[in-house]
Every structure is written in C-alpha cells, then in structure tokens.
TORLO-77490 format. One record per residue (C-alpha): residue in three letters; x, y, z; residue number from 1. Coordinates in Angstrom, 1 decimal. Each point is the difference from the previous one (the first is absolute). Layout:
! TORLO-77490
<pt code="ala" east="X" north="Y" up="Z" pos="NUM"/>
...
This chain:
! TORLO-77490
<pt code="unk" east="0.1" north="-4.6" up="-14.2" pos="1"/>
<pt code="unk" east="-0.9" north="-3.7" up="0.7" pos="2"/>
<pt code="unk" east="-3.4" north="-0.1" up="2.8" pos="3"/>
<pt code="unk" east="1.7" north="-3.4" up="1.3" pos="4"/>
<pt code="unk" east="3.4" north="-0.4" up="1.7" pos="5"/>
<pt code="unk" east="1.2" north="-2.4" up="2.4" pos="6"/>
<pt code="unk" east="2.3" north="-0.6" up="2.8" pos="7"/>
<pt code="unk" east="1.2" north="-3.7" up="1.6" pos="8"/>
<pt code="unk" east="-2.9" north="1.0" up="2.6" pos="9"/>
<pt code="unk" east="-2.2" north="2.5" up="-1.4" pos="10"/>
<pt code="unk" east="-2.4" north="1.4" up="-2.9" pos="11"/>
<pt code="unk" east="-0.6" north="3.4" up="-1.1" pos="12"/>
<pt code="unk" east="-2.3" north="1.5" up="-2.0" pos="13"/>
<pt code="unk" east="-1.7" north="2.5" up="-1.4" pos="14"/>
<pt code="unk" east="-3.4" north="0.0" up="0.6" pos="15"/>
<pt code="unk" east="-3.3" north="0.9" up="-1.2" pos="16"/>
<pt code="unk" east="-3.3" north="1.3" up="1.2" pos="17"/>
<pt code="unk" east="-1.0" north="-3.1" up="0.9" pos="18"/>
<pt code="unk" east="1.9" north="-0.1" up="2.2" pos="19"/>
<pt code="unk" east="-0.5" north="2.5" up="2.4" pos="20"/>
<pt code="unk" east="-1.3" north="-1.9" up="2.8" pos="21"/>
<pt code="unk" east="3.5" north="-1.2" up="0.3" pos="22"/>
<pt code="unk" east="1.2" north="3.2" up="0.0" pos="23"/>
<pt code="unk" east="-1.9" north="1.6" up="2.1" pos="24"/>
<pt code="unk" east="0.2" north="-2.5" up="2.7" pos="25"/>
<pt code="unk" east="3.6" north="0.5" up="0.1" pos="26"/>
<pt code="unk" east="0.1" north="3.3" up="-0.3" pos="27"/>
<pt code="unk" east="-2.9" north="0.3" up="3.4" pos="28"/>
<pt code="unk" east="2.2" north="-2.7" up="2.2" pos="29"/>
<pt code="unk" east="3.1" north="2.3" up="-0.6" pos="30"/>
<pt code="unk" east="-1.2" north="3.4" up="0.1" pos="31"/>
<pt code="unk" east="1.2" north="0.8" up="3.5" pos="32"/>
<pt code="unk" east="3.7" north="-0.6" up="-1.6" pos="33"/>
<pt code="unk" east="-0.9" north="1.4" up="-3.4" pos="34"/>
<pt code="unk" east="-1.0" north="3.3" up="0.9" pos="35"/>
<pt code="unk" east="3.3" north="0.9" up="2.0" pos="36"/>
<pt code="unk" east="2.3" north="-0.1" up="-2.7" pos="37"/>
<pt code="unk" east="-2.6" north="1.0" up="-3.3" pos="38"/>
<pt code="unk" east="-1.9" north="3.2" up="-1.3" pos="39"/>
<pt code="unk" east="-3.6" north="0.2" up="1.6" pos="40"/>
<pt code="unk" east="-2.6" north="-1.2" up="-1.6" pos="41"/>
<pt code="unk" east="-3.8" north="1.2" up="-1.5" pos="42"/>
<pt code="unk" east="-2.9" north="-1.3" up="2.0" pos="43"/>
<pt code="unk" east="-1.0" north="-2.6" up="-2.8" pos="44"/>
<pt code="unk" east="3.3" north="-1.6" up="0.1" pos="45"/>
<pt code="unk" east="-0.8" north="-2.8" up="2.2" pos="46"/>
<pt code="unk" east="-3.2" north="-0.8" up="-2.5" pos="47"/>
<pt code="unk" east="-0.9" north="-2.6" up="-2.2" pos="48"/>
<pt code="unk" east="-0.3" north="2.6" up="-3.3" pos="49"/>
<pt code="unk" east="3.0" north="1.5" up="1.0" pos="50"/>
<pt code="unk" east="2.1" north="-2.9" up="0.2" pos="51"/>
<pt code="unk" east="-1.6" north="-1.0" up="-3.8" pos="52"/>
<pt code="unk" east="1.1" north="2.8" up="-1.3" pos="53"/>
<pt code="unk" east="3.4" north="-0.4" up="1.6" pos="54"/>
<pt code="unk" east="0.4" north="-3.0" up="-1.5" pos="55"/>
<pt code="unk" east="-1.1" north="0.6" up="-3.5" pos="56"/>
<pt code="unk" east="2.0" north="3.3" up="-0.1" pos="57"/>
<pt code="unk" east="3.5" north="-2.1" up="1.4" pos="58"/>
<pt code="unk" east="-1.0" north="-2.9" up="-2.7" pos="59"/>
<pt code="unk" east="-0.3" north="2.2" up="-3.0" pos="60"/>
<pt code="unk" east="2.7" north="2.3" up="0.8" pos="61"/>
<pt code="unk" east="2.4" north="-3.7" up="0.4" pos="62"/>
<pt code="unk" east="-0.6" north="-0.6" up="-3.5" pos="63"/>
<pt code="unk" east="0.6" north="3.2" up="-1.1" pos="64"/>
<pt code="unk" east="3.5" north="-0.4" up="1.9" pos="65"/>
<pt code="unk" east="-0.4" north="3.0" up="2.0" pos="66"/>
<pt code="unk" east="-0.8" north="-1.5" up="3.0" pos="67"/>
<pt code="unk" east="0.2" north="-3.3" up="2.0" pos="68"/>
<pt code="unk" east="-1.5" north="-1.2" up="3.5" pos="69"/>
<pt code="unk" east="0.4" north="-3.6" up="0.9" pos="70"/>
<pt code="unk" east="-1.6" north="-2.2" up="2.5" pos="71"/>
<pt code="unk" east="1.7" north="-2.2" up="2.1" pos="72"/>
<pt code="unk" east="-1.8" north="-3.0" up="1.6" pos="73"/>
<pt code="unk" east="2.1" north="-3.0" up="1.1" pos="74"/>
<pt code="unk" east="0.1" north="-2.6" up="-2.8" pos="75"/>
<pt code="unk" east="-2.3" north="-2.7" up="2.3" pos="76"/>
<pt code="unk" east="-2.6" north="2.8" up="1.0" pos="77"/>
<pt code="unk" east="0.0" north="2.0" up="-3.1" pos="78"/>
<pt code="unk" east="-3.9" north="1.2" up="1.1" pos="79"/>
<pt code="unk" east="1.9" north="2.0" up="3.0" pos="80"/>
<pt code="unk" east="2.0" north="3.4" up="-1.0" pos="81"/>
<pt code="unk" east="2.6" north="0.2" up="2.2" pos="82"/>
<pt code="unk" east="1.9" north="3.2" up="-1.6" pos="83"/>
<pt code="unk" east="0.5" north="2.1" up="-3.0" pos="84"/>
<pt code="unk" east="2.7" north="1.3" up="-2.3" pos="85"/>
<pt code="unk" east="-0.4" north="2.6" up="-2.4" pos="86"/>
<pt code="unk" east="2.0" north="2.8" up="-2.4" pos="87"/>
<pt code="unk" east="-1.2" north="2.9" up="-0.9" pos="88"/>
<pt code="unk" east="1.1" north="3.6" up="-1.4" pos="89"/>
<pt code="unk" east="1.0" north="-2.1" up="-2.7" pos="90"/>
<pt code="unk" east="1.9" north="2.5" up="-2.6" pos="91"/>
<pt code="unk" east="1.8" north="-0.8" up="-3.6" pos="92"/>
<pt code="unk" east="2.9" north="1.3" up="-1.5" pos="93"/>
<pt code="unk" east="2.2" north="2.2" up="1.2" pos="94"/>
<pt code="unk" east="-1.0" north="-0.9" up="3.5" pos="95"/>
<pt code="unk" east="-1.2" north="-4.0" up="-0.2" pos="96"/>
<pt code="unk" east="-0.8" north="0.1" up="3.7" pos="97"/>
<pt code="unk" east="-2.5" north="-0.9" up="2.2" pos="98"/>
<pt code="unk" east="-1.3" north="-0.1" up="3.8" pos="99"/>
<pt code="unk" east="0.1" north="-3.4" up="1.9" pos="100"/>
<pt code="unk" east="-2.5" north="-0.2" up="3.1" pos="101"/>
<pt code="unk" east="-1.4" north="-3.2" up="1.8" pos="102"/>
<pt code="unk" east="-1.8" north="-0.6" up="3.1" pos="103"/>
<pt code="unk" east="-0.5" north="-3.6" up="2.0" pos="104"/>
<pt code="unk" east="-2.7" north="-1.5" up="2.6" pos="105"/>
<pt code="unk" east="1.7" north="0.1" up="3.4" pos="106"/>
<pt code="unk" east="-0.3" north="-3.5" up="0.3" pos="107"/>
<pt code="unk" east="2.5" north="-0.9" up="-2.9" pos="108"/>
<pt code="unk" east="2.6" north="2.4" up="1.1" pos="109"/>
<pt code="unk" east="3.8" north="-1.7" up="0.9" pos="110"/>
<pt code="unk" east="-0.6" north="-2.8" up="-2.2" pos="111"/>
<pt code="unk" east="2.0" north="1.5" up="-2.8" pos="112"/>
<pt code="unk" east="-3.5" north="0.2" up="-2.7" pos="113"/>
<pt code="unk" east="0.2" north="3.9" up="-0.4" pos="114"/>
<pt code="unk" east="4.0" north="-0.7" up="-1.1" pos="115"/>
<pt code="unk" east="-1.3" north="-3.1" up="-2.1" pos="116"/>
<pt code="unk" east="-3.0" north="2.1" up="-1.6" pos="117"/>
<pt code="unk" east="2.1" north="3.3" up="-0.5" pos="118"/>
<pt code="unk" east="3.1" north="-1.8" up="-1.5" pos="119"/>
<pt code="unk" east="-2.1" north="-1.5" up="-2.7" pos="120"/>
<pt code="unk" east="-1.7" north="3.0" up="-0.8" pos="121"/>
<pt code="unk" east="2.9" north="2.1" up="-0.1" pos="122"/>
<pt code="unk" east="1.3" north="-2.7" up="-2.6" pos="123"/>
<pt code="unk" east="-2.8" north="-0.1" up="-2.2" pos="124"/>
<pt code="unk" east="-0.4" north="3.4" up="-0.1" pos="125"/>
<pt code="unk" east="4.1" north="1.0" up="-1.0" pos="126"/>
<pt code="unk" east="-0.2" north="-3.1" up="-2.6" pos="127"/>
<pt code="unk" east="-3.9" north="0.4" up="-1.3" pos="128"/>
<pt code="unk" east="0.2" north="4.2" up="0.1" pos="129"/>
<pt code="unk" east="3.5" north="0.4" up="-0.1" pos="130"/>
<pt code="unk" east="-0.2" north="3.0" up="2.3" pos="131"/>
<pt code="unk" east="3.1" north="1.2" up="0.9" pos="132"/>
<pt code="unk" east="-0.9" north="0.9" up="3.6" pos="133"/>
<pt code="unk" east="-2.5" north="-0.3" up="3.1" pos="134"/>
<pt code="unk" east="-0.4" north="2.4" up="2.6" pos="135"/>
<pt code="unk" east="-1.9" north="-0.6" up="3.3" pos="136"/>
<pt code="unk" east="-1.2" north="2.3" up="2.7" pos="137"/>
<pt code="unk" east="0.0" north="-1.1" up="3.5" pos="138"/>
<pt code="unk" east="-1.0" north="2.0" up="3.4" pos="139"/>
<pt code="unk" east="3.3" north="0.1" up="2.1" pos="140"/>
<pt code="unk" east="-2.2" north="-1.4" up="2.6" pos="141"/>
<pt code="unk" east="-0.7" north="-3.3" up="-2.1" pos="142"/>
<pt code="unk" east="3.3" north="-2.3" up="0.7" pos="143"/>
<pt code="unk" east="-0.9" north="-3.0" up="-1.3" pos="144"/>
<pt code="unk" east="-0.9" north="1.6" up="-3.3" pos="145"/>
<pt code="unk" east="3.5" north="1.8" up="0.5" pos="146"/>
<pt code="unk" east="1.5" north="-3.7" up="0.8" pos="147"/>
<pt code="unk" east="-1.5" north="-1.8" up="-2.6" pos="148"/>
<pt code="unk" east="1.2" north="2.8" up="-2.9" pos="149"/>
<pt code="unk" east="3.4" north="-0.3" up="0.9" pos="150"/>
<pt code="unk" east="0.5" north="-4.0" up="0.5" pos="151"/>
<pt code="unk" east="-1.2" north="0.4" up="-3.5" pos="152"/>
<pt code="unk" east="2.3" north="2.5" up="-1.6" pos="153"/>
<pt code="unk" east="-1.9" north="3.5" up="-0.1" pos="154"/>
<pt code="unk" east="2.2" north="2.5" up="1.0" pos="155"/>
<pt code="unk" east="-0.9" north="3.2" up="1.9" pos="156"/>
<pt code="unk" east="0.4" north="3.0" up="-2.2" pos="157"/>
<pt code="unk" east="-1.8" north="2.5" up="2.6" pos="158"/>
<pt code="unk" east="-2.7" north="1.7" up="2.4" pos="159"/>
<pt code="unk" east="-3.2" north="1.6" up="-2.2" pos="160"/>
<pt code="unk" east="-1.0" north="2.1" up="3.0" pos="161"/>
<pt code="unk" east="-3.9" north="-0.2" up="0.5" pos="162"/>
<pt code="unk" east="-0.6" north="-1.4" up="-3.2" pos="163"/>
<pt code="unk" east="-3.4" north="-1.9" up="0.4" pos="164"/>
<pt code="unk" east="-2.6" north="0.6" up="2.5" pos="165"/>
<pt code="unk" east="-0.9" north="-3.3" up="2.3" pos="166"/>
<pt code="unk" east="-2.5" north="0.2" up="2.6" pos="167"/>
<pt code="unk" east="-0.7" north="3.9" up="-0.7" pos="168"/>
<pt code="unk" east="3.7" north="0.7" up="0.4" pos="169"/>
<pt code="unk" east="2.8" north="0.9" up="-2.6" pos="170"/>
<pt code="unk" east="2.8" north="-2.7" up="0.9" pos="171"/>
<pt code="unk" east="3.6" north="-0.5" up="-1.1" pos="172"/>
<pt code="unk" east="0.9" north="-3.1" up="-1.8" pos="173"/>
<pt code="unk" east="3.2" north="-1.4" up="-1.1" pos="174"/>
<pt code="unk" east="0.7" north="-0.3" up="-3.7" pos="175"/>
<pt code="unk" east="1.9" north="-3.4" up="-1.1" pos="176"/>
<pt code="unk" east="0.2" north="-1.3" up="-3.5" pos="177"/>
<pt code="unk" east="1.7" north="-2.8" up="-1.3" pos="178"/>
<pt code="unk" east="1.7" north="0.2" up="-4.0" pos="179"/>
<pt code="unk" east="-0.8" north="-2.9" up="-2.6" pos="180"/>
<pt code="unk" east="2.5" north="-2.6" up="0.5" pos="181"/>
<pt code="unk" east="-0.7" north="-1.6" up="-3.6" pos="182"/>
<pt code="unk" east="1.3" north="3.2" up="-1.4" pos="183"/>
C-alpha cells in the first residue's frame, strides 16, 4: 500500500509515531462524536504512549498490506487532521475482502471531503490489493454514514443484530459492501 495519496483538495497519509500529537489532538476535539458510533475505549487511549503505539502498529501493518489508515488534512493545512479513512479485516484468497471505516471532525462535514477521501481510498485499495470486496458496518442511527455509503455505491446486504458493543450497549448495524468494479 502506498503511505501517500491525494485528492484535488486533500492529503492522506499514513502516519507514524511522530506523529501522534496530530493524532491525538484530533482524536480529543472529536471525541464527543467519536464515541457514539465506535467500540469503547481503554483508559490509556487518549495518551501520548498509546497513540505511539497506535501509530507504529497501523505503519508496520501498511507495509505488510494487512492494514491501512490514512490521514486526511486539507492540502493548505496539511499540520491539521481533519478525518481518517482506513480498511481493515483485510483477508486473501478465497475471500479478498476487507472492512472500510472512516470518521471526520464536525467542522468539515457537508463539504463533500469524506466522499473525496473515501473514493480514493476505495480506489487505491481495489487497484493496489485487488480485493474483491469491502464491507462496512454502520449503527442504524448513523445517517450520514448510511448517506454517504450509498451515494457511493455500497449496497445494503443486511441487519447483524447487536453485533458490536458502543457505549456499553450491543447495537445493530447495517452491513453494505460494494464488489471490485476493475474486476
């Protein structure tokens, strides 16, 4: 997987541990967002040594192509993380599939960067892996999420009832997955 990709208005990247002050910045101004829609989190997440690790763990695991989270900062403030896209559950063959999942800073949202940041992940990941397929999860609850993957293609396949626990609750979340169109 390439650590640089761009977009006519954005950079993404993968980062690493020198980074983290970046990171955890974002991660602190959106937290109150976050934290309704993602698995709870271990007291040390919100830590400079956790975030380290984070990072060195995503870098290393991008290399090895079994993993990928990018950055995304405006190309004129690239100092400022205003999002992030990643895949994981990355499987080979027979399967070739993996999980798409992003998350932006309130303050970007309706300006079209999560489409612009997905798109070109979603690109580089069917041409540089050539997975066959990404799946996302999304809370019912979560409509822009559920907006967003269907402007862009992913179709719902179904309901996994109470399938990850948010906030100390099991929720439902939508499957949708989108095929390789290379293929």
């Amino acid at each position: 997987m390439k650590i640089l990709l761009e977009t006519d208005r954005l950079i993404l990247r993968v980062l690493d541990d020198n980074y983290w002050r970046e990171v955890l910045s974002f991660l602190e101004k959106g937290r109150h967002i976050f934290e309704l829609y993602e698995a709870g989190k271990v007291p040390m997440y919100y830590t400079e040594i956790y975030q380290k690790g984070v990072l060195s763990q995503e870098y290393a695991a991008t290399l090895g192509n079994r993993y990928v989270r990018y950055y995304v900062s405006l190309k004129e403030n690239q100092d400022v993380i205003i999002g992030t896209v990643s895949c994981g559950s990355i499987s080979a063959e027979p399967f070739r599939c993996g999980t798409i999942g992003y998350k932006f800073d309130e303050d970007y949202w309706h300006k079209g960067y999560a489409k612009e940041a997905v798109s070109r992940v979603i690109d580089e990941i069917f041409n540089e892996l050539g997975l066959h397929r990404l799946v996302a999860n999304v809370m019912e609850t979560n409509e822009p999420s559920i907006k967003l993957l269907e402007n862009m293609g992913f179709r719902l396949e179904g309901l996994c009832e109470k399938n990850i626990r948010v906030n100390g609750a099991w929720q439902n979340h939508r499957l949708y997955a989108m095929l390789n169109p290379y293929e």
